[in-house]
C-alpha positions as CSV (number, residue, x, y, z in Angstrom):
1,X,-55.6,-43.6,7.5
2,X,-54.1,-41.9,10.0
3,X,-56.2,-38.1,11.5
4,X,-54.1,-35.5,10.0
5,X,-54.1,-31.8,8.7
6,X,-51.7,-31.3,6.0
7,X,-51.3,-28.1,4.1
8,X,-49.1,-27.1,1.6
9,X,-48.4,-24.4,-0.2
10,X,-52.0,-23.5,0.6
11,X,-53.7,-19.8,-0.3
12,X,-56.9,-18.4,-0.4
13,X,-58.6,-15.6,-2.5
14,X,-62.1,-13.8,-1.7
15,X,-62.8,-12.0,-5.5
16,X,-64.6,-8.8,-5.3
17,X,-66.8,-7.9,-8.1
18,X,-68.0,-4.0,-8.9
19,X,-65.4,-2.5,-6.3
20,X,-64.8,0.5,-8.0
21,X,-68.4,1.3,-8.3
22,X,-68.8,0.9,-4.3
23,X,-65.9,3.2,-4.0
24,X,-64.2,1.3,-1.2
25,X,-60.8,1.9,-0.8
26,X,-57.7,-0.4,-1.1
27,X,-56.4,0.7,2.1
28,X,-59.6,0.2,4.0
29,X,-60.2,-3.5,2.9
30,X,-56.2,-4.1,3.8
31,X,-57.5,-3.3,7.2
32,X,-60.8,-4.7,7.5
33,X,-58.9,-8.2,6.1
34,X,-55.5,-8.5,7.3
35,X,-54.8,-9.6,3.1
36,X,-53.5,-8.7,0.0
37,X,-55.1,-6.9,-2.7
38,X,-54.4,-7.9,-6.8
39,X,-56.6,-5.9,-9.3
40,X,-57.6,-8.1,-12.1
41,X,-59.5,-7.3,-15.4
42,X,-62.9,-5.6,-15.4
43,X,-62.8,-4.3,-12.4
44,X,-62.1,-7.0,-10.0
45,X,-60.6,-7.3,-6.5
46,X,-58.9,-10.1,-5.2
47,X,-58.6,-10.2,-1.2
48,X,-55.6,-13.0,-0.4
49,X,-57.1,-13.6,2.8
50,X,-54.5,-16.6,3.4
51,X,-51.1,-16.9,1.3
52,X,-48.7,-20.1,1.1
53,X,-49.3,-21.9,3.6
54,X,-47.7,-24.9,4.8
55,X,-48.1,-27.5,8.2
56,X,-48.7,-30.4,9.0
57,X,-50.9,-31.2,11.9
58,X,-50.6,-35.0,13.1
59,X,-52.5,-37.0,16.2
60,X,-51.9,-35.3,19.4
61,X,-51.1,-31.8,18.3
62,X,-52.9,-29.4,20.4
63,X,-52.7,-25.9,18.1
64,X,-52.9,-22.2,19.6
65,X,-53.2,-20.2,16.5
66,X,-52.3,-16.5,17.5
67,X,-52.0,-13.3,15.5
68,X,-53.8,-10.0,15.4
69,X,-57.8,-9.0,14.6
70,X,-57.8,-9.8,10.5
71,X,-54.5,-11.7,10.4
72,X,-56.2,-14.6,8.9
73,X,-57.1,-17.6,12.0
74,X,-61.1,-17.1,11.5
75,X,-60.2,-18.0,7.6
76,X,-58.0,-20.7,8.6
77,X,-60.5,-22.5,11.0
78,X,-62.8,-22.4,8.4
79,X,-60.9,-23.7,6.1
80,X,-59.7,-26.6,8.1
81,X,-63.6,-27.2,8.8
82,X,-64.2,-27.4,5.2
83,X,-66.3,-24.1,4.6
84,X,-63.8,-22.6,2.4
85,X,-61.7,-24.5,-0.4
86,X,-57.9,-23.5,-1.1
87,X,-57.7,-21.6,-4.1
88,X,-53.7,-22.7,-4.4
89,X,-52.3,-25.4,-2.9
90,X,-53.3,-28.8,-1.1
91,X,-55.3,-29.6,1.7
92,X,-55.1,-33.4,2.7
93,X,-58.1,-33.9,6.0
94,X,-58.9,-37.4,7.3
95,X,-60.7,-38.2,10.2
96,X,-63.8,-36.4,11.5
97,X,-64.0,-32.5,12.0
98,X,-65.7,-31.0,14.9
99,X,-66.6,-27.1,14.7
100,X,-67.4,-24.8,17.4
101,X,-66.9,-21.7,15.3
102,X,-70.4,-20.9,15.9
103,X,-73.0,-23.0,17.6
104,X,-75.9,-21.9,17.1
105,X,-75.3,-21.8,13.2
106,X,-78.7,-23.5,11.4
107,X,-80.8,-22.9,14.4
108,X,-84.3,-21.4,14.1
109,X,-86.1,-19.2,16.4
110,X,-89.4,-20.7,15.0
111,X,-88.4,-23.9,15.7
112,X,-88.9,-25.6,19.4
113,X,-86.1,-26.6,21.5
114,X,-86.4,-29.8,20.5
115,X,-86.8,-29.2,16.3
116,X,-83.4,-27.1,16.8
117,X,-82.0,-30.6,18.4
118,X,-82.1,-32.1,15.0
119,X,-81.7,-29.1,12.5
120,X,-78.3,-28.1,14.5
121,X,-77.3,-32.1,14.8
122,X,-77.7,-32.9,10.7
123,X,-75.5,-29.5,10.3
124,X,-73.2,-31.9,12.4
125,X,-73.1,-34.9,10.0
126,X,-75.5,-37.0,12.2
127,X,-78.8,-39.2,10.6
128,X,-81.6,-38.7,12.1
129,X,-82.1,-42.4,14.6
130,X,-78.7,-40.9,15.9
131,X,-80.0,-37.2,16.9
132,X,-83.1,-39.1,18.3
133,X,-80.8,-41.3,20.6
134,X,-79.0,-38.4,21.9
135,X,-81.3,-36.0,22.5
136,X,-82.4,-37.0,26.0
137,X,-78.7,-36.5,27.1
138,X,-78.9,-33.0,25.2
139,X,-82.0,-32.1,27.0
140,X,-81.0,-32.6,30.5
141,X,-77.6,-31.5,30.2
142,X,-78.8,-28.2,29.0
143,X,-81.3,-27.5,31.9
144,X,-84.1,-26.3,30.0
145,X,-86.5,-28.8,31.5
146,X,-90.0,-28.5,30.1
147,X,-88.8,-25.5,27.6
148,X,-87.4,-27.8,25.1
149,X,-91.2,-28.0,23.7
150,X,-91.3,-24.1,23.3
151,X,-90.3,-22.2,20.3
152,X,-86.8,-20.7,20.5
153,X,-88.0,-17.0,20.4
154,X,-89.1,-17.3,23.5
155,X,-85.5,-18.2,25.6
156,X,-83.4,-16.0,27.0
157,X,-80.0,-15.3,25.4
158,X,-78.7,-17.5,28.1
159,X,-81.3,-20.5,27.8
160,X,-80.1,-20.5,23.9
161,X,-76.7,-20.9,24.5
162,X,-77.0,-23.5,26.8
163,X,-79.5,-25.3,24.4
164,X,-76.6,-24.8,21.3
165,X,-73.3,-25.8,23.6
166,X,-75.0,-28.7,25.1
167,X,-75.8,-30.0,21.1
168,X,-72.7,-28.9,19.7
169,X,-70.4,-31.1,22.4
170,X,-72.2,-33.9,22.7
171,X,-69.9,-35.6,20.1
172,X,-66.3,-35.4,20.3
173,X,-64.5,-35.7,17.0
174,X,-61.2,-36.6,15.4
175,X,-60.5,-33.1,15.3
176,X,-62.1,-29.9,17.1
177,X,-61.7,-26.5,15.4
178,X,-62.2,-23.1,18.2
179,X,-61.9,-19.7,18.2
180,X,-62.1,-18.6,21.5
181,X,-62.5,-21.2,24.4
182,X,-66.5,-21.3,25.2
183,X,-68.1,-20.0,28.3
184,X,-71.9,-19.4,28.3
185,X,-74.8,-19.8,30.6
186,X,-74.6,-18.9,34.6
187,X,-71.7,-19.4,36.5
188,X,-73.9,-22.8,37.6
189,X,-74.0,-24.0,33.8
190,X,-70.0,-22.4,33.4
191,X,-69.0,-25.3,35.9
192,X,-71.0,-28.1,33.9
193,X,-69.8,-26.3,30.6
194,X,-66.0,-26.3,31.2
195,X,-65.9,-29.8,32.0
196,X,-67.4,-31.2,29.4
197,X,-65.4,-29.0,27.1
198,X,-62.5,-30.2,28.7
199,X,-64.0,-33.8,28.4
200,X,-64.3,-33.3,24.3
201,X,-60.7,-31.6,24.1
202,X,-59.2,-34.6,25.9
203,X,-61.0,-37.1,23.7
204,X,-60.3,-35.5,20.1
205,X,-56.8,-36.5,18.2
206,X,-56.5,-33.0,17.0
207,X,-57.6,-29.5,18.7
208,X,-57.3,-26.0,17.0
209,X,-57.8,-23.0,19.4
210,X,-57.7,-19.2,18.3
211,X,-57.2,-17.2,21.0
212,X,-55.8,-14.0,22.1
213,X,-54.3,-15.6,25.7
214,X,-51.3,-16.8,26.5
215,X,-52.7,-18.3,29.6
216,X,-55.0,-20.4,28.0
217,X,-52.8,-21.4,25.0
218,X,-50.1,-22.2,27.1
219,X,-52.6,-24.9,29.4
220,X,-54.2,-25.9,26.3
221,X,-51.9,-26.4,23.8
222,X,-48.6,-27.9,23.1
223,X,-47.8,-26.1,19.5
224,X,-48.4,-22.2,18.4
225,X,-48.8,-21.2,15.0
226,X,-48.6,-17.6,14.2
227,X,-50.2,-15.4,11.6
228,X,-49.8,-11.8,10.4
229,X,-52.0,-10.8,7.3
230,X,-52.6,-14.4,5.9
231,X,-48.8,-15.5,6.3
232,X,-46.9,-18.2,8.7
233,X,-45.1,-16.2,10.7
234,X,-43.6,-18.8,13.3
235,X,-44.6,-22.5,13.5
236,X,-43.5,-24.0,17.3
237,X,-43.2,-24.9,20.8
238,X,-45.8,-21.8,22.8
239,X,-42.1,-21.3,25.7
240,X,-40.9,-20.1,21.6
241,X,-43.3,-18.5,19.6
242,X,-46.0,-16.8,22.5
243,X,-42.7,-14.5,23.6
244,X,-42.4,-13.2,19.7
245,X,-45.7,-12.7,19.3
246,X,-46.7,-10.4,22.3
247,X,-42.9,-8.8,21.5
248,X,-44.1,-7.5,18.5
249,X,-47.7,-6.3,19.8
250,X,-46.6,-4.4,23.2
């Protein structure tokens, strides 16, 4: 089958057990969420993080999704990268899903550079012979030279990022879920980094950027797909949707 991203009708709903007891108000979980709060029996919350969704994403769509802090695009990127299930709805996903929602997810400061190489690159689908072929092309494009045999507690901030992006794009797949375009290490590794994120973007049938800039969505992306607390606002070209958007927030 063809890569797509097809949702319809889709929602999603965090339930929150014992809220009353934490004394947490309804207003400041509205906030803190961007959703929609139902009270159920005993004493249960329901958080609509996203509500009725419907798109369809095919080959070659290049998405900016937009919309204020809590209006839902975190919650939609993870549920494209199969984290969350919709509660209502359908979600129809074929083809391979790339995630740099967080790349140094599964690594372990314990753990050499090296170990992190394969604990990060079965968190990415890949079998073992395949990490092991790929890892010399991991280890030299991150820079860390002789480090890779040291534990990870013992990088700088900026040794560990380079160590997670260089594992994290070293694949690029059907389709590549973002919030926020990357930029990490020193303005030497920034070079090297930026083209071989544009080098995965390219590649990949389907891209999915959050971001809160026009700029970049507008060289990125040929589609913008607004939110407001869980809900489609607009669906469209970025020339139609980016003016609304910023419109509405000035």
């Amino acid at each position: 089958m063809t890569t797509h991203v097809h949702l319809e009708g889709v929602s999603l709903d965090y339930p929150v057990y014992n809220q009353s007891s934490r004394k947490l108000s309804r207003e400041i979980i509205r906030l803190a969420t961007g959703g929609q709060l139902d009270r159920h029996e005993q004493r249960r919350v329901t958080v609509r993080a996203l509500s009725d969704i419907t798109a369809r994403l095919e080959v070659g769509d290049r998405v900016g999704l937009i919309g204020h802090n809590g209006s839902g695009k975190s919650t939609l990127l993870k549920l494209l990268a199969g984290i969350y299930r919709p509660t209502a709805g359908r979600l129809s996903r074929e083809g391979v899903v790339g995630s740099l929602l967080d790349i140094s997810l599964g690594m372990s400061p314990d753990a050499t550079g090296r170990e992190n190489i394969y604990l990060r690159g079965v968190l990415q689908g890949l079998s073992r012979s395949e990490i092991t072929r790929l890892v010399p092309g991991i280890v030299e494009f991150s820079g860390l030279g002789d480090f890779i045999e040291l534990p990870m507690r013992t990088y700088s901030s900026g040794m560990l990022l380079r160590l997670a992006f260089s594992i994290s794009t070293v694949l690029s797949p059907d389709i590549l879920l973002m919030d926020e375009w990357l930029a990490v290490g020193d303005a030497e590794f920034q070079v090297k980094a930026e083209e071989r994120l544009h080098e995965v973007v390219s590649r990949t049938s389907i891209l999915v950027i959050a971001s809160h800039s026009a700029t970049l969505i507008k060289s990125q992306c040929n589609r913008v797909i607004y939110l407001e607390h869980g809900r489609l606002v607009a669906d469209g070209k970025p020339d139609d949707v980016l003016p609304q958007y910023f419109t509405e927030h000035q």
